[in-house]
C-alpha positions in Angstrom: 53.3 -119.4 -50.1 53.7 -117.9 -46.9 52.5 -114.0 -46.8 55.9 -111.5 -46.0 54.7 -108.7 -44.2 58.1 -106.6 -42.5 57.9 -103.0 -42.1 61.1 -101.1 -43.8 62.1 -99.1 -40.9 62.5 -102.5 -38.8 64.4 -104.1 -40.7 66.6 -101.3 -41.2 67.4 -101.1 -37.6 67.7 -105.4 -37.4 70.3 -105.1 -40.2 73.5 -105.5 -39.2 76.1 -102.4 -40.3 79.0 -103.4 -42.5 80.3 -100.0 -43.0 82.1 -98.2 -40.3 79.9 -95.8 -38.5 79.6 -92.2 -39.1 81.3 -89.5 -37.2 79.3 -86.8 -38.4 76.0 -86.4 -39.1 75.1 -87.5 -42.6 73.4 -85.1 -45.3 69.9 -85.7 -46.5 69.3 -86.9 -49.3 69.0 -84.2 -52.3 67.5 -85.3 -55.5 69.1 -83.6 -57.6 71.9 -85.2 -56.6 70.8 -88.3 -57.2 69.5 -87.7 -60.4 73.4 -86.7 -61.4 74.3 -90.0 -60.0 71.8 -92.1 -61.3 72.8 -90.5 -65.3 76.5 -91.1 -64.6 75.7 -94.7 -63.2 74.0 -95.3 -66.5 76.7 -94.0 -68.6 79.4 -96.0 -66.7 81.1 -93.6 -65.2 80.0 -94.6 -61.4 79.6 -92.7 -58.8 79.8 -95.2 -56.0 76.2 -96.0 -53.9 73.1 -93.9 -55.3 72.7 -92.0 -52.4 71.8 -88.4 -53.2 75.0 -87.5 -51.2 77.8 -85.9 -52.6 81.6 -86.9 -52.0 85.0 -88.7 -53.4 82.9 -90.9 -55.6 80.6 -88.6 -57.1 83.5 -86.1 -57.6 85.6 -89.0 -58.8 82.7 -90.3 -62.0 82.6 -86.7 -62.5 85.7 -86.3 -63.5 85.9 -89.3 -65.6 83.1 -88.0 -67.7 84.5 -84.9 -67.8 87.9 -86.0 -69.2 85.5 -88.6 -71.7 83.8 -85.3 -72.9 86.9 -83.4 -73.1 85.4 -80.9 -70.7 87.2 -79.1 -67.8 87.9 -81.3 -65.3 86.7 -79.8 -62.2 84.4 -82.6 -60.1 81.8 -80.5 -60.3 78.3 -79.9 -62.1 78.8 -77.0 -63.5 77.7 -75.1 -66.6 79.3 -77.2 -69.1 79.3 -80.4 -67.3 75.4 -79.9 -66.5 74.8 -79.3 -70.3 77.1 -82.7 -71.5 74.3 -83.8 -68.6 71.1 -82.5 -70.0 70.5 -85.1 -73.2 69.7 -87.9 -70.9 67.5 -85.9 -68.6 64.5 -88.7 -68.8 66.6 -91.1 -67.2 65.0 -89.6 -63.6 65.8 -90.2 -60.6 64.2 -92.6 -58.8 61.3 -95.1 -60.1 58.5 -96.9 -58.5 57.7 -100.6 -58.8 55.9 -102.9 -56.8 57.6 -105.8 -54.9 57.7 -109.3 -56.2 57.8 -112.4 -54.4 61.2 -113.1 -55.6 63.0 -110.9 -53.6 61.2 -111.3 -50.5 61.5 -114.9 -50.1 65.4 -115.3 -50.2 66.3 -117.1 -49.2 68.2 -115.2 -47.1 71.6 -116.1 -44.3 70.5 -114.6 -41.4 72.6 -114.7 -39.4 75.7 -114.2 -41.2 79.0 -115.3 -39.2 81.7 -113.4 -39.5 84.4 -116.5 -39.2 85.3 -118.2 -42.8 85.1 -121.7 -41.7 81.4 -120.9 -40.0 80.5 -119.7 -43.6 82.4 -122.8 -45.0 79.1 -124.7 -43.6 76.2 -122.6 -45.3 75.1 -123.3 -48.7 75.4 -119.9 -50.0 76.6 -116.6 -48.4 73.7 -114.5 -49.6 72.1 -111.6 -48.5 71.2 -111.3 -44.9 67.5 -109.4 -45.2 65.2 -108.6 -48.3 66.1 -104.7 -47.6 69.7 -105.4 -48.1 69.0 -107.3 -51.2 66.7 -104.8 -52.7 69.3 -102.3 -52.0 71.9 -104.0 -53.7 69.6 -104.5 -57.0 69.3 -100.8 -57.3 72.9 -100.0 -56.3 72.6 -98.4 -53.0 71.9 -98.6 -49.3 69.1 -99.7 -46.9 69.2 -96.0 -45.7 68.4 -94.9 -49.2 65.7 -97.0 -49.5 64.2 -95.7 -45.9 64.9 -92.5 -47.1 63.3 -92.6 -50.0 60.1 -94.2 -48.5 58.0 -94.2 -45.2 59.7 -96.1 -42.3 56.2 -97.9 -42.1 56.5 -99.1 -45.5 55.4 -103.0 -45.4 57.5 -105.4 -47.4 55.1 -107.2 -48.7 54.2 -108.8 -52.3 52.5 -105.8 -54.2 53.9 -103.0 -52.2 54.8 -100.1 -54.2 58.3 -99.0 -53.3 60.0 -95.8 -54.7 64.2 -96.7 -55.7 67.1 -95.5 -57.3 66.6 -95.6 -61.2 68.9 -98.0 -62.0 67.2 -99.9 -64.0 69.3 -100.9 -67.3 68.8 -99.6 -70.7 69.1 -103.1 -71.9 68.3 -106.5 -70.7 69.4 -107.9 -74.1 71.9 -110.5 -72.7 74.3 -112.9 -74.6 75.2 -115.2 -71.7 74.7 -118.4 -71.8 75.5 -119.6 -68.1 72.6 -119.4 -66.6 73.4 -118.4 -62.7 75.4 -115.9 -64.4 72.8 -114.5 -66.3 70.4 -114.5 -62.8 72.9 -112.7 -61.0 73.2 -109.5 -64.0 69.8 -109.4 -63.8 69.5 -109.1 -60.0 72.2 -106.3 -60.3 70.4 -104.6 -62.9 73.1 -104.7 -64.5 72.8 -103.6 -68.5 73.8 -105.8 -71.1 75.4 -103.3 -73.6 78.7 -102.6 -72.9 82.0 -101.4 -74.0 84.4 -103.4 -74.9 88.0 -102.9 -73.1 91.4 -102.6 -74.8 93.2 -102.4 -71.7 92.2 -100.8 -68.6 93.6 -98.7 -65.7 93.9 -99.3 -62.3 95.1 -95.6 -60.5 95.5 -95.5 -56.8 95.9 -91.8 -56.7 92.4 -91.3 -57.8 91.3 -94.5 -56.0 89.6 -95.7 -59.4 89.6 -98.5 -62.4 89.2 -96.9 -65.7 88.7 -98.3 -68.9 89.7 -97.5 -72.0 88.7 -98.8 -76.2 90.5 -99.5 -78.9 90.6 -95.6 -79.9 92.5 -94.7 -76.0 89.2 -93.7 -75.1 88.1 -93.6 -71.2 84.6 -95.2 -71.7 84.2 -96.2 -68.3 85.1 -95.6 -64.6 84.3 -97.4 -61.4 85.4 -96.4 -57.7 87.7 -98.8 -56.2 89.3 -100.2 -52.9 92.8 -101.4 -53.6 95.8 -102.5 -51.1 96.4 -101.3 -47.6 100.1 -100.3 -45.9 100.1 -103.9 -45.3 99.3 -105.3 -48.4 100.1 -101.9 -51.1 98.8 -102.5 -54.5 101.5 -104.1 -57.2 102.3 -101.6 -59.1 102.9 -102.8 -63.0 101.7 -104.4 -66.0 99.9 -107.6 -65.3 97.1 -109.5 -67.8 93.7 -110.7 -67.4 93.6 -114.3 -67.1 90.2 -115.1 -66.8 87.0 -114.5 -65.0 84.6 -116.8 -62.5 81.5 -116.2 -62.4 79.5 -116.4 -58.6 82.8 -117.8 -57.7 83.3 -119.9 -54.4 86.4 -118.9 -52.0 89.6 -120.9 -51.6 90.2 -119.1 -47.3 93.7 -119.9 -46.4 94.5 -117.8 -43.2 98.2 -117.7 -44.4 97.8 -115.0 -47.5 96.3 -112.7 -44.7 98.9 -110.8 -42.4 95.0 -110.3 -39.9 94.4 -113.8 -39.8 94.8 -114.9 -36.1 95.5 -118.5 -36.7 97.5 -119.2 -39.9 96.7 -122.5 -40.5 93.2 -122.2 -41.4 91.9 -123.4 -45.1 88.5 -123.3 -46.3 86.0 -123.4 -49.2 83.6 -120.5 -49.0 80.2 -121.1 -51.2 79.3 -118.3 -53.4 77.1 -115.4 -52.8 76.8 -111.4 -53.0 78.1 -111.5 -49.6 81.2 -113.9 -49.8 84.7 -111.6 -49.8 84.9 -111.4 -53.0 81.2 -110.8 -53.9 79.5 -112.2 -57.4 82.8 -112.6 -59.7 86.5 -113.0 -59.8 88.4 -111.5 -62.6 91.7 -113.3 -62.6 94.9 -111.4 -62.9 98.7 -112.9 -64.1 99.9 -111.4 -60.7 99.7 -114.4 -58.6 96.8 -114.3 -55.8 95.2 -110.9 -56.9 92.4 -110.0 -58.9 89.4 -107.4 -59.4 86.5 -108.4 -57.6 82.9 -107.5 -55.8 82.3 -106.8 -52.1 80.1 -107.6 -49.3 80.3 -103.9 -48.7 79.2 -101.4 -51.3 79.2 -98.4 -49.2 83.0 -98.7 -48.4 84.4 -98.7 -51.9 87.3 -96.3 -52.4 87.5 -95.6 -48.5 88.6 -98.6 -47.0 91.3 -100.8 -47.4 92.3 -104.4 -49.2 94.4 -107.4 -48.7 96.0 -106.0 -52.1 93.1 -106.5 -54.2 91.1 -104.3 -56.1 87.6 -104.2 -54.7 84.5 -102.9 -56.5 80.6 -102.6 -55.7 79.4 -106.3 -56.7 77.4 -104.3 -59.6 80.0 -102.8 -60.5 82.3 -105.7 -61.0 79.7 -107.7 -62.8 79.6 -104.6 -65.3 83.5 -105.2 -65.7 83.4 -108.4 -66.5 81.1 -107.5 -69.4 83.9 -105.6 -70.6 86.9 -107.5 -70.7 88.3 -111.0 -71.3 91.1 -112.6 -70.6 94.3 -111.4 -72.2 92.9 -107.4 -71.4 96.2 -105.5 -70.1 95.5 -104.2 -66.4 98.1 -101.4 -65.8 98.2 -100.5 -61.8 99.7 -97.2 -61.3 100.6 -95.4 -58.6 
């Protein structure tokens, strides 16, 4: 096998952005922070990248396990909130592994066009660079990882790299499809999960919340969802069903953007296809809950109507419902 030797900082800078660029100077990254995010990731009440950054999404999980532990909702860690906190302490926050050949060896679309029907022609639309890969497995960004390491740092097979701990409590899968199964495990995503009775999609608070057969909020994710363009469709729509590493039907026409509106094409699957790792079908004609290509953008951006989650996220969702789940869109 052919040695991979790429030093971290590099390939940070030969990675291409997908997120619009800053127009302030970003905060560093404070563990303790992280630590709160990588706890409320665990418990499913996610706080967006794990970034050691506060903002909407952190404030956001923190409300929804606030209102879960009947606490004050403030967004905050404060006394109260910090104690609900303190029982899964030894979940720290960050852990250090070495790098396997897996991961490094793709393979890897690199370029990645940007026009559908050049995708159309590659066999999968996966992750441009092992950096954005690795970054995606432990559910945050390249800049994390540089962050959180030297810039020097050589990806290489045996390198030991320091991450976001979001490694799952349980790998104990029951899934039988076996790309499916590949893809949880690349996501780290856990296999325990509650099951939904119906969940909540609430544009105000720019979230999907789900809720058990007691009316209790046992999970929340951060969520892109419509545009002034395309608003979200406010009602009471169904789950129909989910599709797992689904490909995507492009047809230029269902997109108000689309410079030429006669355009159709088959997309192959892949983390970073438009609608990432799964499709969860909804009654409402055309839309559905799905993952992105862009993680970081979640809950600031906008959609073609959809609701968009982080692809880990979505693949946790799927976990938790089936089809015939209510999906209530609120305003």
């Amino acid at each position: 096998m052919k040695k991979i030797v790429i030093a971290l900082g590099a390939l940070l800078l030969a990675t291409v952005s997908r997120a619009a660029p800053p127009v302030v100077q970003q905060p560093a990254l404070d563990r303790s922070v992280l630590h709160v995010q990588v706890i409320l990731d665990k418990l499913g009440f996610a706080p967006g990248v794990l970034d050691g950054k506060g903002g909407q999404s952190l404030v956001a999980a923190l409300k929804g396990f606030q209102t879960a532990n009947n606490l004050k909702i403030t967004g905050k860690v404060d006394a109260a909130t910090l104690k609900a906190l303190y029982p899964y302490r030894n979940w720290r926050p960050t852990v250090t592994l070495p790098l396997n050949a897996d991961v490094l060896a793709g393979p890897f679309a690199n370029p990645l066009p940007k026009d559908p029907l050049e995708q159309a022609k590659l066999p999968a639309l996966g992750y441009r660079n092992a950096i954005e890969a690795l970054a995606e497995r432990f559910h945050t960004t390249p800049a994390t990882l540089v962050a959180l390491n030297a810039p020097d740092t050589q990806l290489s097979v045996g390198t030991r790299m320091v991450f976001p701990n979001a490694l799952p409590t349980s790998r104990a899968y029951d899934v039988k499809d076996a790309t499916w199964l590949a893809t949880l495990k690349s996501l780290n995503v856990g296999a325990i999960q509650p099951r939904a009775k119906r969940i909540v999609v609430d544009k105000s608070e720019s979230v999907l919340k789900v809720y058990d057969d007691n009316n209790r909020l046992v999970a929340q994710f951060p969520a892109t969802m419509g545009s002034t363009h395309d608003p979200l469709p406010i009602g009471k729509w169904t789950i129909k069903g989910i599709s797992y590493n689904p490909k995507f039907h492009y047809n230029s026409s269902l997109f108000w953007d689309a410079d030429n509106k006669d355009e159709k094409a088959t997309l192959p699957p892949g983390p970073n296809g438009p609608v990432g790792v799964v499709w969860i079908d909804l009654s409402k004609p055309h839309y559905g809950i799905h993952g992105t290509p862009s993680p970081e953008t979640i809950g600031r951006a906008e959609s073609h109507g959809c609701i968009r989650l982080t692809n880990w996220d979505a693949a946790r969702l799927a976990l938790m419902v089936k089809s015939g789940v209510p999906a209530v869109f609120q305003p």
